[in-house]
C-alpha positions as CSV (number, residue, x, y, z in Angstrom):
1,X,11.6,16.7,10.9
2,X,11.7,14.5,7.7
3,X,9.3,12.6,6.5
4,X,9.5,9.4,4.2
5,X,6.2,7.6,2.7
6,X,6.6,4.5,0.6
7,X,3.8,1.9,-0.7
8,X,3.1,-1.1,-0.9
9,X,4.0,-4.2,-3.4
10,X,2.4,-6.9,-4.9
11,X,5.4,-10.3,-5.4
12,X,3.9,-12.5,-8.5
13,X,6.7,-14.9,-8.7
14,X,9.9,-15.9,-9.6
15,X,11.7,-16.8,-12.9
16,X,13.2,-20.0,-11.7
17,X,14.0,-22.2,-8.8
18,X,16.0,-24.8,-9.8
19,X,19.2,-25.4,-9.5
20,X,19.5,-27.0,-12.7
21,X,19.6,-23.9,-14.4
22,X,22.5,-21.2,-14.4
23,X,20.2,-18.2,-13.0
24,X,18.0,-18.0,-9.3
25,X,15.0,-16.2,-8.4
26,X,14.5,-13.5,-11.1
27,X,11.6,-11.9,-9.1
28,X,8.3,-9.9,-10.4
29,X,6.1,-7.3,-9.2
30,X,4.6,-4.1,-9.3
31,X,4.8,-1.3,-6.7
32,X,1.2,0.2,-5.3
33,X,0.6,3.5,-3.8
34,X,-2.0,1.7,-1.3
35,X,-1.5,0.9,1.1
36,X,1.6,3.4,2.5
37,X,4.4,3.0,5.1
38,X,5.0,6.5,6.6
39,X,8.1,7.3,9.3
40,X,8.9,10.6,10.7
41,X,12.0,11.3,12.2
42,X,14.0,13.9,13.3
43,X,17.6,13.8,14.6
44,X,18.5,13.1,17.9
45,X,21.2,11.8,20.6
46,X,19.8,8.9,21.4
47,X,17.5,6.3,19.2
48,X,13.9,6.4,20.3
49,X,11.2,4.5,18.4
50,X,7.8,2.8,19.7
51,X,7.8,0.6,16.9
52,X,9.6,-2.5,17.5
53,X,10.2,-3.9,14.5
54,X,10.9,0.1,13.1
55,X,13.5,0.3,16.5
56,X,15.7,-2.7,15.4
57,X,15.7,-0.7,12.1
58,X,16.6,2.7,13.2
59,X,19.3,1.1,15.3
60,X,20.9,-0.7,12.7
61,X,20.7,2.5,10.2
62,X,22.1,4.7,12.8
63,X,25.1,2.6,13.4
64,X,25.1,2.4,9.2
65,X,25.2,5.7,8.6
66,X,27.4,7.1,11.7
67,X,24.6,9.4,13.2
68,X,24.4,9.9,16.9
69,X,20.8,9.0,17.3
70,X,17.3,9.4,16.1
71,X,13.5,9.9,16.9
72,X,11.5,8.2,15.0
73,X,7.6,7.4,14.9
74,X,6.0,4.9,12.3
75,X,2.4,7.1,11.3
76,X,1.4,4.2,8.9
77,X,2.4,0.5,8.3
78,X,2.0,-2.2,6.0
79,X,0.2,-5.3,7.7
80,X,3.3,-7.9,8.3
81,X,3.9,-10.7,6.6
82,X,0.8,-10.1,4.5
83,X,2.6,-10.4,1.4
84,X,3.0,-6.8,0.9
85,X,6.4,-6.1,1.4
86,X,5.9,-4.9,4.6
87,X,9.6,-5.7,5.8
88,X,11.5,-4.4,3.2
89,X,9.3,-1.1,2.8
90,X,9.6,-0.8,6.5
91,X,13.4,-0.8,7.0
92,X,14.0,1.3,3.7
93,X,11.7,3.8,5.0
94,X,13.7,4.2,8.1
95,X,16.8,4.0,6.9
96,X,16.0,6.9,4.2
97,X,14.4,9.1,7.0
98,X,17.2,8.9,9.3
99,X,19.7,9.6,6.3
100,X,17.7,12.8,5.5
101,X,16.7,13.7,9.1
102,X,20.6,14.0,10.2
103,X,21.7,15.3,7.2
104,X,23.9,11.6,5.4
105,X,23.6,10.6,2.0
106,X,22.3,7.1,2.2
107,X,22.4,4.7,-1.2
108,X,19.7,2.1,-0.3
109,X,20.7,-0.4,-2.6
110,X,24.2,-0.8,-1.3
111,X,22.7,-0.4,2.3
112,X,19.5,-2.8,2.0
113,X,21.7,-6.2,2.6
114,X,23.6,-4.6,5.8
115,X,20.0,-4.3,7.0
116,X,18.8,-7.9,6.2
117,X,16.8,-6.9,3.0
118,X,17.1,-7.7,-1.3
119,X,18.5,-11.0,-0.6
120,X,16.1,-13.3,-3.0
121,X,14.3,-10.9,-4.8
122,X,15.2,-7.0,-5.8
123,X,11.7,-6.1,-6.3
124,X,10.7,-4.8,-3.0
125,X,14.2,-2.6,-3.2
126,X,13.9,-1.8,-7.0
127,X,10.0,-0.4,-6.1
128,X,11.2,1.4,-2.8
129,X,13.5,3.2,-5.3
130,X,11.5,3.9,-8.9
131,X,8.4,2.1,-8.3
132,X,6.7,0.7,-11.6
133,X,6.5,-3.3,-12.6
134,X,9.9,-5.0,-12.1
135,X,11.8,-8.2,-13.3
136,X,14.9,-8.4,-11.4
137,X,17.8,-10.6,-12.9
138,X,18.4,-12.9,-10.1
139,X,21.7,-14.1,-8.9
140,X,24.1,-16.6,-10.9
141,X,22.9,-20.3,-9.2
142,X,26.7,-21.3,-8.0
143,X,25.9,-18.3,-5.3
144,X,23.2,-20.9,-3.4
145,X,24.0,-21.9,-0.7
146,X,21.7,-23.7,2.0
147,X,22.1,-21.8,4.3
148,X,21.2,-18.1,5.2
149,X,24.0,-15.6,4.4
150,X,25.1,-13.6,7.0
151,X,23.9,-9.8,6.6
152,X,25.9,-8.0,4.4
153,X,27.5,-11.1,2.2
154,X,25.2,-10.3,-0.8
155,X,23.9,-7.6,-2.9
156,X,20.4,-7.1,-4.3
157,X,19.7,-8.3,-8.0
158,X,20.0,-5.6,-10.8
159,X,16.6,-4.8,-12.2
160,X,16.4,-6.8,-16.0
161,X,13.4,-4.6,-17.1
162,X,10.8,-1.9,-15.5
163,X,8.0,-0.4,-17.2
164,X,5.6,2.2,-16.4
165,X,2.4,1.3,-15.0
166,X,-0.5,2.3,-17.1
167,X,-2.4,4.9,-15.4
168,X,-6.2,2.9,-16.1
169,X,-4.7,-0.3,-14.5
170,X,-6.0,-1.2,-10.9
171,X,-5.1,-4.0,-8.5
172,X,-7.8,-5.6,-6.4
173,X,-6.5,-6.6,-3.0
174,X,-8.6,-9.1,-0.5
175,X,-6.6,-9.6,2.8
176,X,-8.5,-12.9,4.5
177,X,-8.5,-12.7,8.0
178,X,-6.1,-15.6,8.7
179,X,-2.9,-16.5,9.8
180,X,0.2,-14.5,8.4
181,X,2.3,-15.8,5.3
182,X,5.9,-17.5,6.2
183,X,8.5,-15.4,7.4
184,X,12.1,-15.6,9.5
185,X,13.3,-19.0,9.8
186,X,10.2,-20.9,8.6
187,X,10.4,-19.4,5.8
188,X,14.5,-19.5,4.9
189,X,14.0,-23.3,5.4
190,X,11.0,-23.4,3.4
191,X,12.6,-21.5,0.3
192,X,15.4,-24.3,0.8
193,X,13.1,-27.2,0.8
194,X,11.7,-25.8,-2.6
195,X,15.1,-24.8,-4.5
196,X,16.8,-28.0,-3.7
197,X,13.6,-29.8,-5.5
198,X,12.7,-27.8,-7.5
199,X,11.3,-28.7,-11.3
200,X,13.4,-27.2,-13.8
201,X,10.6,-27.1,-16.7
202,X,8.7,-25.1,-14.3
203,X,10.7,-22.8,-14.5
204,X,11.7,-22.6,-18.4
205,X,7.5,-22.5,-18.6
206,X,7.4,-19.0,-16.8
207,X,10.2,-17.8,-18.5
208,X,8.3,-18.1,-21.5
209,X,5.2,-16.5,-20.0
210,X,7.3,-13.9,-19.1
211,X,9.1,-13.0,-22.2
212,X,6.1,-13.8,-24.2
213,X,3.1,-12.7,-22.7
214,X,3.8,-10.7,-19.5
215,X,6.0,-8.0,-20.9
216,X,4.5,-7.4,-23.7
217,X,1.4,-7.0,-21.9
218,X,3.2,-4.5,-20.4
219,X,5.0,-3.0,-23.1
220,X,1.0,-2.1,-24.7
221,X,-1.0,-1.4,-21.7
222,X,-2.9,-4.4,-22.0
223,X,-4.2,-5.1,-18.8
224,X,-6.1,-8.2,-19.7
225,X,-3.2,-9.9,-21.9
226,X,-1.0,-8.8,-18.2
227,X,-3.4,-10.4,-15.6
228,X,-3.8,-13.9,-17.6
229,X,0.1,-13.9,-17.6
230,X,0.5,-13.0,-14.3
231,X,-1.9,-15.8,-12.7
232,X,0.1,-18.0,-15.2
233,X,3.5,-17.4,-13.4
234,X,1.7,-17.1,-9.6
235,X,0.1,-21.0,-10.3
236,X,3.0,-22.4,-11.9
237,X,5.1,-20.6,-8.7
238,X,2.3,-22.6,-6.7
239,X,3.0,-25.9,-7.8
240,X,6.6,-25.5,-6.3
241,X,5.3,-24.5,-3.0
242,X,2.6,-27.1,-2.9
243,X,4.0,-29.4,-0.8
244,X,5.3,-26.3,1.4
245,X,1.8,-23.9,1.9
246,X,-0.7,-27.1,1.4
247,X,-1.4,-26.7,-1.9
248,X,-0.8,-24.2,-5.3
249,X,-2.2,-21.7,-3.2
250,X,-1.9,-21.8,1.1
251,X,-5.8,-22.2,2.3
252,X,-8.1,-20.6,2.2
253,X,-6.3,-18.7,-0.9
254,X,-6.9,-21.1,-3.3
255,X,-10.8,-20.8,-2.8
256,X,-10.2,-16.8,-3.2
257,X,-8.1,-17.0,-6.3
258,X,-11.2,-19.4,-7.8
259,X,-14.0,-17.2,-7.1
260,X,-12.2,-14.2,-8.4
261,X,-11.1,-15.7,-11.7
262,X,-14.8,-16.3,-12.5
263,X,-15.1,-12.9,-12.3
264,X,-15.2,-11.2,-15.7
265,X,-13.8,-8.0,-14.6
266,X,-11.2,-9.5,-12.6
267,X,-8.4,-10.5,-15.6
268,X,-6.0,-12.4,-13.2
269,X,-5.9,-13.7,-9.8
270,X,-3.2,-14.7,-7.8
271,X,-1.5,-15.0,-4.2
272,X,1.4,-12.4,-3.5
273,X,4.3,-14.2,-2.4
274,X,3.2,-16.4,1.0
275,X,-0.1,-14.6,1.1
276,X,-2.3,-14.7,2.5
277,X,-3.1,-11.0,0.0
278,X,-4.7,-12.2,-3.2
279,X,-4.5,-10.0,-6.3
280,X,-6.9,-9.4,-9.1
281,X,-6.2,-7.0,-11.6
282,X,-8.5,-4.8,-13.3
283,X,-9.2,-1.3,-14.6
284,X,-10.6,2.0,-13.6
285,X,-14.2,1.2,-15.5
286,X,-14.5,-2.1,-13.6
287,X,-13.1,-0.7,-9.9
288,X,-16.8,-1.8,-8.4
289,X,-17.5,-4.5,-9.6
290,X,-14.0,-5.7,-8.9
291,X,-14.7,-4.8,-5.4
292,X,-18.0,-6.9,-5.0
293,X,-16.1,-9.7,-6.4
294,X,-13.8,-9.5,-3.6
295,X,-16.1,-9.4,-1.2
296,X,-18.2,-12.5,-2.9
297,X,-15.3,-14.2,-2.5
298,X,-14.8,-13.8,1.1
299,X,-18.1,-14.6,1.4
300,X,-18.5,-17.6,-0.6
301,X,-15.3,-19.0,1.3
302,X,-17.0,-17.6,4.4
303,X,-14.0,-15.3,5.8
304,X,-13.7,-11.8,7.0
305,X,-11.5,-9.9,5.7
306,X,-11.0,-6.4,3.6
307,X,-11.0,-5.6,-0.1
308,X,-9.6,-2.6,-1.3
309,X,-8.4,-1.4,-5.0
310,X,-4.9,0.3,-5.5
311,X,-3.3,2.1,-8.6
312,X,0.2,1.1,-9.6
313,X,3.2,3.6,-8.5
314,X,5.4,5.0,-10.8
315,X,7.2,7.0,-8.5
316,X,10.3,5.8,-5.6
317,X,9.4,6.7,-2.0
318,X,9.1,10.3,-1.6
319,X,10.9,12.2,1.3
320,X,9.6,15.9,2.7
């Protein structure tokens, strides 16, 4: 039996939207190591999996790879379409544990497309494999096309830059207990909406942030220089989704992301892709206080929900 854990990831953005300019996407984000997807597996003739989402995966990796089958459990998962990367981590996960279970070399970044992943943004691929805070390069705008490739027809952005996480750094995660972020077809027809409208200034705006402030940030460890910039890019993100999610931020995120910008120990707030997660990053010498302002912020927008604090990853997924 093999056994393949991967965490989590928090999305911050894109570079651009616009088709006014000769790049696409150009995702951001940084890998956690909370909370964990965690598949065992161990070869077998036939495929057999609980899981349903994990089944459709296992079948599509077995028929990838050429195995004859495969038993496979999920021991921990992601909450889906949370804005955690839940999908991505998910089929990765499976496809690397059926690889090692029945003995197949397996290159995930080739492989992801084939099984529906790394189409818009590399980060959730480019995490799976090094971990660490990623800016994929996008794909060249003439590739657009409105509507959804078929699986297999593209290949995941190349990562433009990756830097370490800074051991001290934490991110403050509050999950409201509301309705799950965009995903499958609302969501393809929602990223088309945007890009066919999107403002091209936005865009060269957050490029700046990004070369100027977020990197840099990065580059020295700074975690308060890195969670202003951050926040920068998730708003100005916002503003193209507005008219998508309700507003910068879908509801009730917007009151979340408030409260916990008031929070001095909380340098940078943000949704994580179609939320409804919200982000705050912080340090290890703030980790409770960061976690009462979570939970004033749930509070003060009276919803349940949980707050929890994760470190960055610096690692790929591991296999045993």
């Amino acid at each position: 039996m093999v056994r393949v854990s991967t965490g989590a990831r928090i999305h911050f953005g894109f570079l651009n939207l616009s088709l006014a300019r000769d790049r696409l996407y150009g995702g951001v984000g940084v890998a956690l190591d909370e909370p964990r997807v965690v598949v065992a597996a161990e070869p077998a003739s036939e495929v057999r999996c609980r899981h349903p989402a994990a089944r459709e995966y296992a079948e599509q990796a077995v028929e990838l790879l050429g195995a004859d089958g495969i038993d496979l459990s999920v021991e921990r998962a992601l909450p889906r379409h949370a804005g955690l990367g839940s999908g991505t981590q998910l089929a990765l996960a499976v496809l690397r544990a059926v690889a090692a279970a029945t003995d197949r070399e397996a290159d995930v970044r080739r492989l992801a497309p084939e099984m529906g992943r790394g189409g818009r943004s590399g980060v959730g691929v480019a995490t799976f494999e090094a971990g660490g805070a990623v800016l994929d390069a996008g794909h060249p705008t003439a590739r657009f096309t409105t509507d959804r490739p078929e699986d297999g027809s593209w290949s995941v952005p190349a990562v433009a830059a990756r830097h370490e996480v800074p051991d001290r750094w934490r991110f403050l995660l509050v999950v409201p207990d509301v309705d799950p972020g965009r995903n499958g077809a609302a969501e393809e027809s929602s990223m088309r909406s945007v890009v066919e409208r999107a403002d091209a200034q936005t865009g060269d705006r957050i490029a700046g942030i990004v070369t100027r402030r977020l990197l840099p940030a990065l580059a020295e460890g700074s975690a308060e220089r890195f969670g202003e910039a951050v926040e920068s890019v998730g708003r100005l993100n916002g503003t193209w989704y507005a008219d998508e999610q309700g507003g910068v931020y879908r509801p009730p995120v917007g009151a979340l992301v408030s409260s916990l910008s008031e929070s001095p120990v909380v340098y940078g707030a943000g949704q994580s892709s179609w939320g409804p997660t919200v982000y705050g990053v912080t340090d290890a010498d703030h980790v409770d206080e960061a976690v009462e302002a979570g939970r004033a912020a749930l509070a003060d927008a009276d919803i349940d929900g949980t707050v929890s604090v994760a470190r960055g990853r610096n690692r790929g997924a591991s296999v045993e």
